[in-house]
C-alpha positions in Angstrom: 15.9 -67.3 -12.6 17.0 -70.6 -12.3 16.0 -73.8 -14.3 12.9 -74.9 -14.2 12.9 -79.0 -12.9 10.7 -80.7 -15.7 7.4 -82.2 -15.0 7.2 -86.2 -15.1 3.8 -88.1 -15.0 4.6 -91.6 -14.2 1.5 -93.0 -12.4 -1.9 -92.1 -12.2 -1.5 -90.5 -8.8 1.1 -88.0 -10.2 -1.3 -87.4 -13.3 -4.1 -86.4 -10.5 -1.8 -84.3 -9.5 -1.5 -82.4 -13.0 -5.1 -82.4 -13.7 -5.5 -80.7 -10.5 -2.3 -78.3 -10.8 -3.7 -77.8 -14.5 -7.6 -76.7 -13.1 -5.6 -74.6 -10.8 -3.3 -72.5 -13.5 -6.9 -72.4 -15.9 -8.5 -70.9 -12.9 -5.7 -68.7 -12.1 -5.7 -67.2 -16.1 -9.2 -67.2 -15.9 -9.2 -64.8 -13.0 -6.5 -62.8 -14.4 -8.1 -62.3 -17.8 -11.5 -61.4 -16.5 -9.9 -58.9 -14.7 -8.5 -57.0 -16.7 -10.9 -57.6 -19.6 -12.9 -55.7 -17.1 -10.2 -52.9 -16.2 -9.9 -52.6 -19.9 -14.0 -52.5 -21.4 -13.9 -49.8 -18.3 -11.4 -47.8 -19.4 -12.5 -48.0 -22.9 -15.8 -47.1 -21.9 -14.4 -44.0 -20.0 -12.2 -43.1 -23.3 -15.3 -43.1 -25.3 -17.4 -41.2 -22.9 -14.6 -38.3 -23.0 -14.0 -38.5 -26.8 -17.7 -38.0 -27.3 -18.0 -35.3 -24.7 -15.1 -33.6 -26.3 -16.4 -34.4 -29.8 -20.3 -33.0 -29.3 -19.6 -29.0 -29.7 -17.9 -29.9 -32.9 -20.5 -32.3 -34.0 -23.2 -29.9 -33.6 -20.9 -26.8 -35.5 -21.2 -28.9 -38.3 -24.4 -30.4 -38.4 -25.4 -26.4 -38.1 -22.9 -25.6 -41.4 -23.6 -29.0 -43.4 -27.5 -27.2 -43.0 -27.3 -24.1 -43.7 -24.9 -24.3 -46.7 -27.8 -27.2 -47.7 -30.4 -24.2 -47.7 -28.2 -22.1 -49.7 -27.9 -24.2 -52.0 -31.1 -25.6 -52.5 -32.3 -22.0 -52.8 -29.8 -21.0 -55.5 -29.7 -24.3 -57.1 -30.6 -22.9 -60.6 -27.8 -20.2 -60.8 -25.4 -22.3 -58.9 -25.6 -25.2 -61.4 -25.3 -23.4 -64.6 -24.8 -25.9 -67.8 -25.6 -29.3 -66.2 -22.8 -28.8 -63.4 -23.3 -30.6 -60.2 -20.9 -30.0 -58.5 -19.7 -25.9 -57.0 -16.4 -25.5 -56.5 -15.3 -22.6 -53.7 -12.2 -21.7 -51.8 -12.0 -24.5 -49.1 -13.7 -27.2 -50.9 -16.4 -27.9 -53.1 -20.5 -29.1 -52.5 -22.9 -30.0 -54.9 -25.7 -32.9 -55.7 -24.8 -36.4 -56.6 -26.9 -38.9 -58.3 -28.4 -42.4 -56.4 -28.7 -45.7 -57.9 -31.9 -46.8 -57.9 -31.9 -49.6 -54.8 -34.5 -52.0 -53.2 -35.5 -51.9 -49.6 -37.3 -54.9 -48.5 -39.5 -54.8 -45.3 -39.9 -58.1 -44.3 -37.9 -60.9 -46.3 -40.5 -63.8 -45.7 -43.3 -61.3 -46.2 -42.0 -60.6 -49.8 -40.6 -64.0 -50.9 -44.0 -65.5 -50.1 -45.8 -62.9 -52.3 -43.3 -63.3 -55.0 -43.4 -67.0 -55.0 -47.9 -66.9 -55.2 -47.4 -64.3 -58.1 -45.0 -66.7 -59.5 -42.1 -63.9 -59.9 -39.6 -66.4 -59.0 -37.3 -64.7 -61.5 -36.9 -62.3 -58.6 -35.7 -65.2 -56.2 -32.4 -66.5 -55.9 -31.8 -69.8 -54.4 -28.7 -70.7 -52.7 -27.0 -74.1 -53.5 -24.6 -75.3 -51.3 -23.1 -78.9 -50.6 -24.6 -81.2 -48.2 -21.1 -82.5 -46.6 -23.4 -84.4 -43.7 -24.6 -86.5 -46.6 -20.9 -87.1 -47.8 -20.1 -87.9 -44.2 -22.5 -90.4 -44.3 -21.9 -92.2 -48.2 -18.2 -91.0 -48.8 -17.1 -93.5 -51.1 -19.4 -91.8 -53.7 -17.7 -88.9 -53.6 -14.3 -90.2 -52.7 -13.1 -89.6 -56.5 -14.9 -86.2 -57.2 -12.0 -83.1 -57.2 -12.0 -81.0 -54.7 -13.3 -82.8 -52.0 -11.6 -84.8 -49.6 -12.5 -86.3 -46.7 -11.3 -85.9 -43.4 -10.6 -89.3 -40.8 -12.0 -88.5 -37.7 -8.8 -89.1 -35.2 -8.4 -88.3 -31.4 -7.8 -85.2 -29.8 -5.8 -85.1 -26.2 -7.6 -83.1 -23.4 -7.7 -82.6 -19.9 -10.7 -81.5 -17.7 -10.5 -80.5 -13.7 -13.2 -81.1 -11.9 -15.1 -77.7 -11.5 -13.8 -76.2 -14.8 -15.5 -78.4 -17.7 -17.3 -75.2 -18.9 -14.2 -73.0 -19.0 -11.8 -75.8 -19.7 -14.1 -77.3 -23.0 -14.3 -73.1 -24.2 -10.1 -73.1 -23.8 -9.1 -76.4 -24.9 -11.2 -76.4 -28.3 -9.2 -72.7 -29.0 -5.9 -74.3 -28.0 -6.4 -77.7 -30.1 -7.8 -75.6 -33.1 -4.2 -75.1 -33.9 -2.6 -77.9 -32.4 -4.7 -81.1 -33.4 -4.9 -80.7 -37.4 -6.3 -84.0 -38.7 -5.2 -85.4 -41.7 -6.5 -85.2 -44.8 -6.5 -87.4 -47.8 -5.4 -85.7 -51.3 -7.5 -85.5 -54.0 -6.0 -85.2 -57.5 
C-alpha cells in the first residue's frame, strides 16, 4: 500500500467537502455494522436453538433423577438423617436438606410503603439521600470549599453533523467524544 496523501481543509468549500465525505464513511460503517450485527444475533440465535435442542434429553434425565431421588428421600428422611445430619453422603456425591434464611417478598412496593407509612412503621423504611449536584450547578461557590466535590467548567466539544445523519451521527459522536473531550476539573484539597 502506498502512502496515504493527508487531508487539508483550507476553506469552507473543502470543509463541505469533509462533512459530506465524513456523512458518507458514517453511513458506510453504519451499513457494515448493522449487517453483521444482524449476521451475528442470527447465528447466535441458531447456536442457541441447537444447544437447547441438543441440551433438552439431558435436561429432562435430570429433572426425572433430581425427582425421584427427592421422593426417596423425603420418604426415608427419618432413617436417612440419623443424629441431626442433613446431609447423606453416597458413592457419586452427596444430597440432603439445607436450611433458608428467613426473606421478605414484597408484592407491590408502593402498595406496602404506603401502608407502612399510615401505620407509622417507618422503622421499616429506608430513605435514600443522595446529593443534589443540579443545585450545586446552580450556587457553586457555596460548595466550592467543601472536599470531595469539585466542579466541572462547562467547555466546547468539536463535532460534525451531515446532513441526513444527525440521529446516527449525535448516537456516534457522544461515544467517540466520551473519551476524547475530558473537561477539566478543578482540585479540591
Amino acid at each position: 500500500m502506498g502512502k496515504k496523501k493527508a487531508v487539508i481543509v483550507e476553506n469552507t468549500a473543502q470543509a463541505s467537502t469533509a462533512v459530506m465525505n465524513i456523512g458518507v464513511l458514517w453511513s458506510t460503517i453504519d451499513t457494515i455494522n448493522a449487517h453483521y450485527n444482524k449476521k451475528i444475533v442470527e447465528t447466535l440465535n441458531e447456536i442457541k436453538k441447537e444447544a437447547a435442542e441438543k441440551i433438552e434429553p439431558s435436561i429432562d434425565s435430570l429433572t426425572e433423577q433430581f425427582n425421584a431421588l427427592k421422593v426417596f428421600a423425603t420418604k426415608n428422611r427419618d432413617s436417612l438423617t440419623k443424629d441431626g445430619v442433613k446431609t447423606v453422603k453416597v458413592i457419586g456425591g452427596a444430597f440432603g436438606w439445607r436450611k433458608l434464611p428467613p426473606s421478605v417478598s414484597i408484592s407491590d412496593m408502593d402498595t406496602v410503603i404506603e401502608a407502612l407509612k399510615k401505620l407509622k412503621l417507618g422503622k421499616f423504611i429506608q430513605t435514600k439521600e443522595t446529593v443534589n449536584k443540579e443545585a450545586m450547578l446552580k450556587d457553586p461557590e457555596t460548595v466550592k470549599e467543601v472536599v470531595g466535590i469539585a466542579i466541572n467548567e462547562g467547555g466546547e466539544k468539536f463535532f460534525v453533523i451531515p446532513d441526513g445523519l444527525q440521529e446516527i451521527m449525535l448516537n456516534v459522536v457522544k461515544e467517540i467524544l466520551k473519551g476524547l473531550g475530558k473537561t477539566k476539573k478543578r482540585k479540591k484539597a
